[in-house]
CHARMM-style PDB file with segment names, atoms N, HN, CA, C and O in Angstrom:
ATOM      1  N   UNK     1      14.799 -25.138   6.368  1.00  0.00      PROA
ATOM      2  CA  UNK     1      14.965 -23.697   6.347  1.00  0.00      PROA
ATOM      3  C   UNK     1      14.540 -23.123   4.985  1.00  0.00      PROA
ATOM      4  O   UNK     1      14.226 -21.933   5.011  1.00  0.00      PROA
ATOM      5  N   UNK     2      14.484 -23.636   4.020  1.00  0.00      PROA
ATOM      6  HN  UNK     2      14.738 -24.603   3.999  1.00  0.00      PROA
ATOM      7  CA  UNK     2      14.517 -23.237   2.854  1.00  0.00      PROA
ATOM      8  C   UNK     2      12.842 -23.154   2.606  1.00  0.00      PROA
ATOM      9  O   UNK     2      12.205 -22.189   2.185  1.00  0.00      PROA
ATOM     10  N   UNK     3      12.356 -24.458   2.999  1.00  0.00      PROA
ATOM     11  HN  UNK     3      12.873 -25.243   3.341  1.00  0.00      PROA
ATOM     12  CA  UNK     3      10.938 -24.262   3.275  1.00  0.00      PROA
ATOM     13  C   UNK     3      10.141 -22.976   3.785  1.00  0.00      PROA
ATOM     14  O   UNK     3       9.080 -22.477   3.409  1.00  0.00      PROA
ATOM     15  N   UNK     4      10.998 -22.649   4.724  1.00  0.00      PROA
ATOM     16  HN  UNK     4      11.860 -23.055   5.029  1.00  0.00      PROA
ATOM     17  CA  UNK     4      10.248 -21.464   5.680  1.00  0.00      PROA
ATOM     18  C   UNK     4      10.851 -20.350   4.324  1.00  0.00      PROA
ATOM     19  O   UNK     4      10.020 -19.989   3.490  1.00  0.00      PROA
ATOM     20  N   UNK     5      12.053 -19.955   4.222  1.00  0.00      PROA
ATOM     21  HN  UNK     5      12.727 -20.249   4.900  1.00  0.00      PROA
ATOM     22  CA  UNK     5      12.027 -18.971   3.240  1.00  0.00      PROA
ATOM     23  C   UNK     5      10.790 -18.758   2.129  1.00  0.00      PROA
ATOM     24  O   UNK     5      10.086 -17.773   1.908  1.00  0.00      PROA
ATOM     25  N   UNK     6      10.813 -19.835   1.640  1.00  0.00      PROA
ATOM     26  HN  UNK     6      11.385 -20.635   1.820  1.00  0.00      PROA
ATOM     27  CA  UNK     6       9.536 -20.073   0.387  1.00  0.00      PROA
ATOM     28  C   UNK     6       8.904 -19.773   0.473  1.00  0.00      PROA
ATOM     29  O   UNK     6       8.469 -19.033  -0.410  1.00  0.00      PROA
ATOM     30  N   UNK     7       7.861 -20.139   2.136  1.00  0.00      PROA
ATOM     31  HN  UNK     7       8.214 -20.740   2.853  1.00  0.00      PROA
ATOM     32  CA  UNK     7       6.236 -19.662   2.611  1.00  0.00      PROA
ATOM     33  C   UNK     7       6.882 -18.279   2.736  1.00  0.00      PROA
ATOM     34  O   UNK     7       6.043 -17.711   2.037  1.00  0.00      PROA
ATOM     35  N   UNK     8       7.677 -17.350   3.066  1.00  0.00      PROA
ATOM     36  HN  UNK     8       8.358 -17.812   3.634  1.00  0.00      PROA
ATOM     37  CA  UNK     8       7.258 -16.369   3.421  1.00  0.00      PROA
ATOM     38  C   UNK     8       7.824 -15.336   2.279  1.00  0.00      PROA
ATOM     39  O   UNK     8       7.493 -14.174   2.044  1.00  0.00      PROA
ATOM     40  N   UNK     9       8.740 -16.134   1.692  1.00  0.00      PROA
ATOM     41  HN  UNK     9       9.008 -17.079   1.883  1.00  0.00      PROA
ATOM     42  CA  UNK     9       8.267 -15.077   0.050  1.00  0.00      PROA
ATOM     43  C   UNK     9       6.807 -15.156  -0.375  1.00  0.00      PROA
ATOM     44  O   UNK     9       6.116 -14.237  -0.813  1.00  0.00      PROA
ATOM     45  N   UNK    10       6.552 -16.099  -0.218  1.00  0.00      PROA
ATOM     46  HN  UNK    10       7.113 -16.846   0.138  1.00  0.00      PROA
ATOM     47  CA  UNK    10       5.001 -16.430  -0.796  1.00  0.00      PROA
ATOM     48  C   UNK    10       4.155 -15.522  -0.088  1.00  0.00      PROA
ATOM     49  O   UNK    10       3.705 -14.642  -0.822  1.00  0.00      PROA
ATOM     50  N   UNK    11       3.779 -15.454   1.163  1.00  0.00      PROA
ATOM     51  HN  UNK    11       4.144 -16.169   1.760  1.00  0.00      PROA
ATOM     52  CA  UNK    11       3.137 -14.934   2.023  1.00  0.00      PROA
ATOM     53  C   UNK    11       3.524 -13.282   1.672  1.00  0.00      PROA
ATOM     54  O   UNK    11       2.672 -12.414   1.483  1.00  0.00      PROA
ATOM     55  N   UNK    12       4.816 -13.093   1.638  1.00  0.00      PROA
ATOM     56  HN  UNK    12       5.508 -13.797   1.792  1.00  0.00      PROA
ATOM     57  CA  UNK    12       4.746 -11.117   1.273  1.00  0.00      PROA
ATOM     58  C   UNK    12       4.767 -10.881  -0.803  1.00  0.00      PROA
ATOM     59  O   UNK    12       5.314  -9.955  -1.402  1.00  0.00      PROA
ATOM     60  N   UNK    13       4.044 -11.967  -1.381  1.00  0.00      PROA
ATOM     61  HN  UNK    13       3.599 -12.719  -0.894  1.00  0.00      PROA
ATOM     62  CA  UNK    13       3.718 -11.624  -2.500  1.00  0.00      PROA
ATOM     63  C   UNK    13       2.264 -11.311  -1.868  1.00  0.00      PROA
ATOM     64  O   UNK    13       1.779 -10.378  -2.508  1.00  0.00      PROA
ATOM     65  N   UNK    14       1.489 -11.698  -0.964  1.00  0.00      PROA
ATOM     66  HN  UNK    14       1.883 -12.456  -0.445  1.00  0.00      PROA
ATOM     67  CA  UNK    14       0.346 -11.629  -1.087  1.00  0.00      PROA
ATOM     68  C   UNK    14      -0.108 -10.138  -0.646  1.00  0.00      PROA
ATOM     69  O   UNK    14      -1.052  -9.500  -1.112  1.00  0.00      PROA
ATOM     70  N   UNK    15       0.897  -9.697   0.475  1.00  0.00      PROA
ATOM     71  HN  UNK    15       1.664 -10.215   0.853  1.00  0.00      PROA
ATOM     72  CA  UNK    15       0.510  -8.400   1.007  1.00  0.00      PROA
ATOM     73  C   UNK    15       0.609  -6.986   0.195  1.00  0.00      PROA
ATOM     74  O   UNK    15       1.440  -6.505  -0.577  1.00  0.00      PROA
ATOM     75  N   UNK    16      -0.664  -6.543   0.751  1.00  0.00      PROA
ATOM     76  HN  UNK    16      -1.339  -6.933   1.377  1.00  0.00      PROA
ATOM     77  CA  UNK    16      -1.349  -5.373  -0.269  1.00  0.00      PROA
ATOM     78  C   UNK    16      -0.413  -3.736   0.340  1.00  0.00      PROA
ATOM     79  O   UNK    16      -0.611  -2.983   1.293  1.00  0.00      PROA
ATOM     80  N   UNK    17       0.424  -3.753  -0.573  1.00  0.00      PROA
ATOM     81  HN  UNK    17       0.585  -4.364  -1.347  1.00  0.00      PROA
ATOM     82  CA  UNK    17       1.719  -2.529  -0.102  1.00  0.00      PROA
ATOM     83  C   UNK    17       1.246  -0.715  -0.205  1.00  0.00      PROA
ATOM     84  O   UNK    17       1.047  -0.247  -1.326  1.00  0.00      PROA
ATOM     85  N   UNK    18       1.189  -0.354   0.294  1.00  0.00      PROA
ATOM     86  HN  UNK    18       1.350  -0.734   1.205  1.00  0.00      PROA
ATOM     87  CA  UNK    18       0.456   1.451   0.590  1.00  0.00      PROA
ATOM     88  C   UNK    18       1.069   1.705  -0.808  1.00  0.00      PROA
ATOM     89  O   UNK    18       1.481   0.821  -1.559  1.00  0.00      PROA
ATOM     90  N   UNK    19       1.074   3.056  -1.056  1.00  0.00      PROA
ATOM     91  HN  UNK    19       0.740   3.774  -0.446  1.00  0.00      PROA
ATOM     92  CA  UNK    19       1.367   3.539  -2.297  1.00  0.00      PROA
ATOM     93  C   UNK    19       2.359   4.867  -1.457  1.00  0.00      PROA
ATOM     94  O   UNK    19       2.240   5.363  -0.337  1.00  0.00      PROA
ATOM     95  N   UNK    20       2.986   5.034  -2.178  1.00  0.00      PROA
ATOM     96  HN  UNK    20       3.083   4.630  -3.088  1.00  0.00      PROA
ATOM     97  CA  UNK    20       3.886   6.187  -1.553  1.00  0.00      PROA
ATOM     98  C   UNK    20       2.950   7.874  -1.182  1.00  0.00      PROA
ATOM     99  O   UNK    20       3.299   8.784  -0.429  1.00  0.00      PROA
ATOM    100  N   UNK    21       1.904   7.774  -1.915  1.00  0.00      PROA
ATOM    101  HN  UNK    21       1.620   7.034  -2.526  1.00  0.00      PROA
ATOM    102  CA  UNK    21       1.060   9.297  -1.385  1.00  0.00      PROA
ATOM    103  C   UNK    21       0.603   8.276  -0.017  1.00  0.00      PROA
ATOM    104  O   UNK    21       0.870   8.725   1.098  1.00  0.00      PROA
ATOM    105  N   UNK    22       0.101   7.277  -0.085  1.00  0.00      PROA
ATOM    106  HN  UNK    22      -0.115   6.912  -0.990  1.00  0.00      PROA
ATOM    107  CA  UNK    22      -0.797   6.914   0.938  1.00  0.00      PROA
ATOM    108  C   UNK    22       0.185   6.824   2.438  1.00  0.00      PROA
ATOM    109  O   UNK    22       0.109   7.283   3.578  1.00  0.00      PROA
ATOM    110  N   UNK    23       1.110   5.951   1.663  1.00  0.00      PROA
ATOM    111  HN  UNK    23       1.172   5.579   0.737  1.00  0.00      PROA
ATOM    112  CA  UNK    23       1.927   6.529   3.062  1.00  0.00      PROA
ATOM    113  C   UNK    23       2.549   7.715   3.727  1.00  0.00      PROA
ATOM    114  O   UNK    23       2.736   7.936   4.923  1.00  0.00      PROA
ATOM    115  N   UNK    24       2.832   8.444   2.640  1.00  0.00      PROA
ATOM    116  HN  UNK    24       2.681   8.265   1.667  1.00  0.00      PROA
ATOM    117  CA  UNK    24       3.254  10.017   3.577  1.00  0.00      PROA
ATOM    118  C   UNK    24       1.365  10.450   3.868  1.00  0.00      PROA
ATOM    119  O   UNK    24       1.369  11.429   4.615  1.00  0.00      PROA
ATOM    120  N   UNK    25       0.363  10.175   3.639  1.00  0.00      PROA
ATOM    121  HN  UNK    25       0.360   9.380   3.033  1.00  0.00      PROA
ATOM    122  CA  UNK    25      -0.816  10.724   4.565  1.00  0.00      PROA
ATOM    123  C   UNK    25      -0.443  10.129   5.893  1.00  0.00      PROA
ATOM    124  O   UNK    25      -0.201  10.631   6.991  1.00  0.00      PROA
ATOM    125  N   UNK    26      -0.473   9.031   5.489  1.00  0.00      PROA
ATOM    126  HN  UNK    26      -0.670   8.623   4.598  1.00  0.00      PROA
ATOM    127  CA  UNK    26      -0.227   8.493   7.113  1.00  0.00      PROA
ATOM    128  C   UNK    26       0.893   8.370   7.849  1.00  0.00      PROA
ATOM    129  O   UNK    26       1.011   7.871   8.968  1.00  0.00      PROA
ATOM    130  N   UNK    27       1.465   8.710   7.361  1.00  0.00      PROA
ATOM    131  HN  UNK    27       1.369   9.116   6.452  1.00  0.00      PROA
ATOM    132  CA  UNK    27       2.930   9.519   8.507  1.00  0.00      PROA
ATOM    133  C   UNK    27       2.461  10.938   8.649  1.00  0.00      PROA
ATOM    134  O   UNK    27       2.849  11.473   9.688  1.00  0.00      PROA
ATOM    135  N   UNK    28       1.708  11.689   7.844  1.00  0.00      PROA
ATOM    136  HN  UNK    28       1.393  11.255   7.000  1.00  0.00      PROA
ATOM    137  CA  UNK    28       0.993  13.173   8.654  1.00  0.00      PROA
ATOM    138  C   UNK    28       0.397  12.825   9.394  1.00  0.00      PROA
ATOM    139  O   UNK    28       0.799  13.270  10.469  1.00  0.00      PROA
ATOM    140  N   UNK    29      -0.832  11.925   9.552  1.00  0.00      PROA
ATOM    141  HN  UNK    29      -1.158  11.564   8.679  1.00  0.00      PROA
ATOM    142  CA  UNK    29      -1.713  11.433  10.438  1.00  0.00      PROA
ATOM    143  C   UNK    29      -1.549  11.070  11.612  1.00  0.00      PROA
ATOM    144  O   UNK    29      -2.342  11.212  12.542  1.00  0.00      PROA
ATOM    145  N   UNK    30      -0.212  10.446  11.631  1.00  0.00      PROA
ATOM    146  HN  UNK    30       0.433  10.331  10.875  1.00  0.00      PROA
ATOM    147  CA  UNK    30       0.196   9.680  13.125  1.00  0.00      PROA
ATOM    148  C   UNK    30       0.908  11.065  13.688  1.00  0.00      PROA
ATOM    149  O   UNK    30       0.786  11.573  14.802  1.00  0.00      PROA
ATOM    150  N   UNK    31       1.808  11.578  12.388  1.00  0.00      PROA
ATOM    151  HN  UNK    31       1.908  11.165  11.483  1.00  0.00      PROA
ATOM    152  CA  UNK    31       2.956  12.987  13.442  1.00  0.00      PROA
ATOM    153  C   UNK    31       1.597  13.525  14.033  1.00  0.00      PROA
ATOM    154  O   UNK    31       1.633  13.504  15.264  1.00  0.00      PROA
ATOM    155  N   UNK    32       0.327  14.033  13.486  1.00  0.00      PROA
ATOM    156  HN  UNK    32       0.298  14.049  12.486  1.00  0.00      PROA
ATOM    157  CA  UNK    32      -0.460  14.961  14.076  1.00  0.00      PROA
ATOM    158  C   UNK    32      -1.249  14.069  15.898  1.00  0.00      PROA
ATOM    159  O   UNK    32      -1.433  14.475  17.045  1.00  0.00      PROA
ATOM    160  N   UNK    33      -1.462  12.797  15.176  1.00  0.00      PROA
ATOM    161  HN  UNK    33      -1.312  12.468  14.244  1.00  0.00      PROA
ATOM    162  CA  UNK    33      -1.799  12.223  16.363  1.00  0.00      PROA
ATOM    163  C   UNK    33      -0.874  12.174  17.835  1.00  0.00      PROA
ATOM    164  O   UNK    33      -1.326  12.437  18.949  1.00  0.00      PROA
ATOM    165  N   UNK    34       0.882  11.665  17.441  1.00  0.00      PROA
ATOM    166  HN  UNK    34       1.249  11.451  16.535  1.00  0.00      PROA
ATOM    167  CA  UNK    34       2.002  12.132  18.205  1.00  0.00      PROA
ATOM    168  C   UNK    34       1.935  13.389  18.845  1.00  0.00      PROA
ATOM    169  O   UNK    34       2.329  13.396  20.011  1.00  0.00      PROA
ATOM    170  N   UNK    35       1.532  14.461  18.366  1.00  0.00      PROA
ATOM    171  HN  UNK    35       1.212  14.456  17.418  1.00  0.00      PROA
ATOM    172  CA  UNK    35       1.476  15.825  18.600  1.00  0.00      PROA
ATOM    173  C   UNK    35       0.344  15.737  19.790  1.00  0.00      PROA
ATOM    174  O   UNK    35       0.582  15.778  20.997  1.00  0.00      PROA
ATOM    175  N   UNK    36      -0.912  15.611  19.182  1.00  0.00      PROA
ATOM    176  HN  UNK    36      -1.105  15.578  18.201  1.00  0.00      PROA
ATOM    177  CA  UNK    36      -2.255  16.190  19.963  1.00  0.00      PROA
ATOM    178  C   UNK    36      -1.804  15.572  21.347  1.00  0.00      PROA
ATOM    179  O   UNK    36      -1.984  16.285  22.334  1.00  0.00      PROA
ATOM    180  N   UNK    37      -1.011  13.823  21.602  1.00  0.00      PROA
ATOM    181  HN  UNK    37      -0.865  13.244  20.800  1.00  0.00      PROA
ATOM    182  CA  UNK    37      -1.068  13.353  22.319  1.00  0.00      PROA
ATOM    183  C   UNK    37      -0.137  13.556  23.193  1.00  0.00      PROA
ATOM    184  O   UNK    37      -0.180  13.028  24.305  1.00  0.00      PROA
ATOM    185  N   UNK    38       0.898  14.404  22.781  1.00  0.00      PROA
ATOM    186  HN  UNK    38       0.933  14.833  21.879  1.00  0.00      PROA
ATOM    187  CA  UNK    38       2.154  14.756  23.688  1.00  0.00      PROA
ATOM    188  C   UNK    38       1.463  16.109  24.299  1.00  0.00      PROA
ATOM    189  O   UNK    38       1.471  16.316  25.513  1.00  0.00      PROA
ATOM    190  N   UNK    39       0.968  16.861  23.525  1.00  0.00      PROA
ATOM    191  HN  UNK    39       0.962  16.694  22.539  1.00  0.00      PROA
ATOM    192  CA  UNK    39       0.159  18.150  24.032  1.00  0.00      PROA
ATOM    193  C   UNK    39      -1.119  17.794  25.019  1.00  0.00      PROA
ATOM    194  O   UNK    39      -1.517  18.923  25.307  1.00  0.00      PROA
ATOM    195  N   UNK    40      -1.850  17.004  25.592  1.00  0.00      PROA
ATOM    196  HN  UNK    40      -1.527  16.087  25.358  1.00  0.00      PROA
ATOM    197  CA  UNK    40      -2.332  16.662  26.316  1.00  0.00      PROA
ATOM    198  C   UNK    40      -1.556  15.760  27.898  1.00  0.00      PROA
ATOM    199  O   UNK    40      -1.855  15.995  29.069  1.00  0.00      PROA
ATOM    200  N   UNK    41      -0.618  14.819  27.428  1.00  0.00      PROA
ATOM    201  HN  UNK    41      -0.376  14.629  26.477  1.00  0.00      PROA
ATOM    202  CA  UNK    41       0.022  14.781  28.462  1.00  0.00      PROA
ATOM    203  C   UNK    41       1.077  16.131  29.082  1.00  0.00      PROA
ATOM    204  O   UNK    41       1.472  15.837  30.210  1.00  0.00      PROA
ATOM    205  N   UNK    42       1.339  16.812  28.846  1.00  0.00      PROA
ATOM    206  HN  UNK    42       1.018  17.050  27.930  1.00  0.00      PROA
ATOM    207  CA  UNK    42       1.937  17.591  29.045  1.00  0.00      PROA
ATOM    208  C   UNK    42       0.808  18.595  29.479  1.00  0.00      PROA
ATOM    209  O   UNK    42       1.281  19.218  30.429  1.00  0.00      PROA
ATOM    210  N   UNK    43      -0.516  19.056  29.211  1.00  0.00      PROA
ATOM    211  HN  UNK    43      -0.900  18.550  28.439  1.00  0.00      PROA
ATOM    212  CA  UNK    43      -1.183  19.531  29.892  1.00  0.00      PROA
ATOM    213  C   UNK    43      -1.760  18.943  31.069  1.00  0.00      PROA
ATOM    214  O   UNK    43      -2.141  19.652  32.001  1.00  0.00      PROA
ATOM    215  N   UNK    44      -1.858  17.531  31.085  1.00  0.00      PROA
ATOM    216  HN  UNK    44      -1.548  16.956  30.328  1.00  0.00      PROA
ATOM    217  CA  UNK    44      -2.089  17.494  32.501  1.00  0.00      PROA
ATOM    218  C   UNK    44      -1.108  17.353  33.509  1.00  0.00      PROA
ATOM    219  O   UNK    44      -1.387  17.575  34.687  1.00  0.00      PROA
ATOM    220  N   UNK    45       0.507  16.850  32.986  1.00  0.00      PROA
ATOM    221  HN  UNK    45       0.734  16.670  32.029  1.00  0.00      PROA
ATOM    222  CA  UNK    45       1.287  16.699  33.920  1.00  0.00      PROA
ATOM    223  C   UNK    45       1.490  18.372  34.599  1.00  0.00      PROA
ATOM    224  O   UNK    45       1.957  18.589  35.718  1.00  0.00      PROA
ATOM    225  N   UNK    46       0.974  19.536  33.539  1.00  0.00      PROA
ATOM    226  HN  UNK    46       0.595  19.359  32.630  1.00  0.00      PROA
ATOM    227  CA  UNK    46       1.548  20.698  34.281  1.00  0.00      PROA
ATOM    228  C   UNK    46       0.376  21.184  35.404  1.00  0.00      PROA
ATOM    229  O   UNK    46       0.776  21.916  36.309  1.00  0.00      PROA
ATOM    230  N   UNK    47      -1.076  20.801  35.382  1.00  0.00      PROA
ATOM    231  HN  UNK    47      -1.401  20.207  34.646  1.00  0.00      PROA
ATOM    232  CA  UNK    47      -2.164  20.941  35.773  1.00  0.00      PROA
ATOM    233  C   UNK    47      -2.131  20.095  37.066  1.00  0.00      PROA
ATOM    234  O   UNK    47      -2.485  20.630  38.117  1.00  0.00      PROA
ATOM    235  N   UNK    48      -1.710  18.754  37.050  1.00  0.00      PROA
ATOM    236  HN  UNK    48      -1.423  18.320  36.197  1.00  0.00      PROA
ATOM    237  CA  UNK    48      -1.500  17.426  38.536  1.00  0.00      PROA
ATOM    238  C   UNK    48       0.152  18.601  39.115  1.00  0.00      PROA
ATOM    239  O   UNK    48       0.375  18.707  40.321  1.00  0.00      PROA
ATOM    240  N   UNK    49       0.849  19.146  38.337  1.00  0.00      PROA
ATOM    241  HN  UNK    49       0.668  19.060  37.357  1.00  0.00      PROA
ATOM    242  CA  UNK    49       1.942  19.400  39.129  1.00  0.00      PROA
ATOM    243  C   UNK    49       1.641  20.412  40.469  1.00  0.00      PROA
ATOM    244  O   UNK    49       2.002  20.536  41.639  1.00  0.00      PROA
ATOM    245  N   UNK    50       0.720  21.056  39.469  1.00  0.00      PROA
ATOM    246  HN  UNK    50       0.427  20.955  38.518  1.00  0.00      PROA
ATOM    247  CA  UNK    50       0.514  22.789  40.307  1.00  0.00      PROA
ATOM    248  C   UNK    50      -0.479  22.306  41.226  1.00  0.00      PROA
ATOM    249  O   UNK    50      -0.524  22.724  42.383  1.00  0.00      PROA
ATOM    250  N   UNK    51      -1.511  21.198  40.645  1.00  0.00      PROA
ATOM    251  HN  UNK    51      -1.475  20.858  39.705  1.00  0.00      PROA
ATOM    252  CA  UNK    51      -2.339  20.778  42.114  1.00  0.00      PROA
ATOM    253  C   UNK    51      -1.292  20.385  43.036  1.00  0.00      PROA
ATOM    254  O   UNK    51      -1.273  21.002  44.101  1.00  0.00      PROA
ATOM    255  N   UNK    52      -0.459  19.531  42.860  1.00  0.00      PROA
ATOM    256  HN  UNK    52      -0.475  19.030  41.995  1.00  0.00      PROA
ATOM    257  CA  UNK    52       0.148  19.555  44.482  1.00  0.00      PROA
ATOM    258  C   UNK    52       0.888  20.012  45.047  1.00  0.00      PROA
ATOM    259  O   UNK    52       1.267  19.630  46.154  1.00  0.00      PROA
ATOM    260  N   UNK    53       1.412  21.234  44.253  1.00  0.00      PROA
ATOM    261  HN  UNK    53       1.104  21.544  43.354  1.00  0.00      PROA
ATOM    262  CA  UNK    53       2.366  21.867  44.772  1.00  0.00      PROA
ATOM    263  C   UNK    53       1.167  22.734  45.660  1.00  0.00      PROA
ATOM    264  O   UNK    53       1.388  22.855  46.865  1.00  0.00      PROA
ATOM    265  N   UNK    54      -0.102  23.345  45.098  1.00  0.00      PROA
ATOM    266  HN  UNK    54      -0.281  23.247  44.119  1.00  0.00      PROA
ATOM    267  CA  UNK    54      -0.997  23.531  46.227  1.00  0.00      PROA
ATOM    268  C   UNK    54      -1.159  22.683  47.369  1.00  0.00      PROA
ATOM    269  O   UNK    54      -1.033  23.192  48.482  1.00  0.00      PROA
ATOM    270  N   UNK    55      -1.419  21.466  47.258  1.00  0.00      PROA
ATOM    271  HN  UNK    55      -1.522  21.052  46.354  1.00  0.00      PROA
ATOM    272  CA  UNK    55      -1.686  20.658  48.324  1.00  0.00      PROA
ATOM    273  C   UNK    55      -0.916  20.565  49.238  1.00  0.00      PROA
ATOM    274  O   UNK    55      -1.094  20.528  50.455  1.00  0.00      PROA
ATOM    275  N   UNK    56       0.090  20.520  48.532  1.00  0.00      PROA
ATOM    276  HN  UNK    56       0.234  20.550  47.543  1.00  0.00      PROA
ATOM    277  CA  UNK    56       2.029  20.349  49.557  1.00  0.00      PROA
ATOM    278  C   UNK    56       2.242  21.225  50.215  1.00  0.00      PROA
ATOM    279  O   UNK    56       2.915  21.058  51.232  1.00  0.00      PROA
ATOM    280  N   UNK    57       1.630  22.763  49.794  1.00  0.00      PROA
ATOM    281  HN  UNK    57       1.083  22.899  48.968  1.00  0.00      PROA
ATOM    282  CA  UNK    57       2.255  24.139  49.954  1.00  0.00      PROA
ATOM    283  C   UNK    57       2.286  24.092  51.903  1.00  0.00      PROA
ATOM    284  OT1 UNK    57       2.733  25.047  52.537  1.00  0.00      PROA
TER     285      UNK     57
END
């Protein structure tokens, strides 16, 4: 067990860590991506709704 601890301190010395501006860009980046993508499902679920409430009618 102690082994495995070791490699993986070792292993997250190696990883290359964002910088705190870089990461709040990319938490804007994804909220905006979250956004565009909730605003598109939601336009088509209201667009498939009203088609079948035609179809059904």
């Amino acid at each position: 067990m102690k082994k495995f601890i070791d490699e993986v301190i070792a292993e997250m010395k190696k990883v290359s860590w964002a910088t705190k501006k870089e990461l709040f860009n990319y938490t804007i980046v994804v909220g905006i991506a979250v956004a565009i993508v909730c605003a598109l499902i939601w336009f088509c679920d209201t667009v498939f709704a009203r088609l079948f409430h035609i179809i059904l009618r």
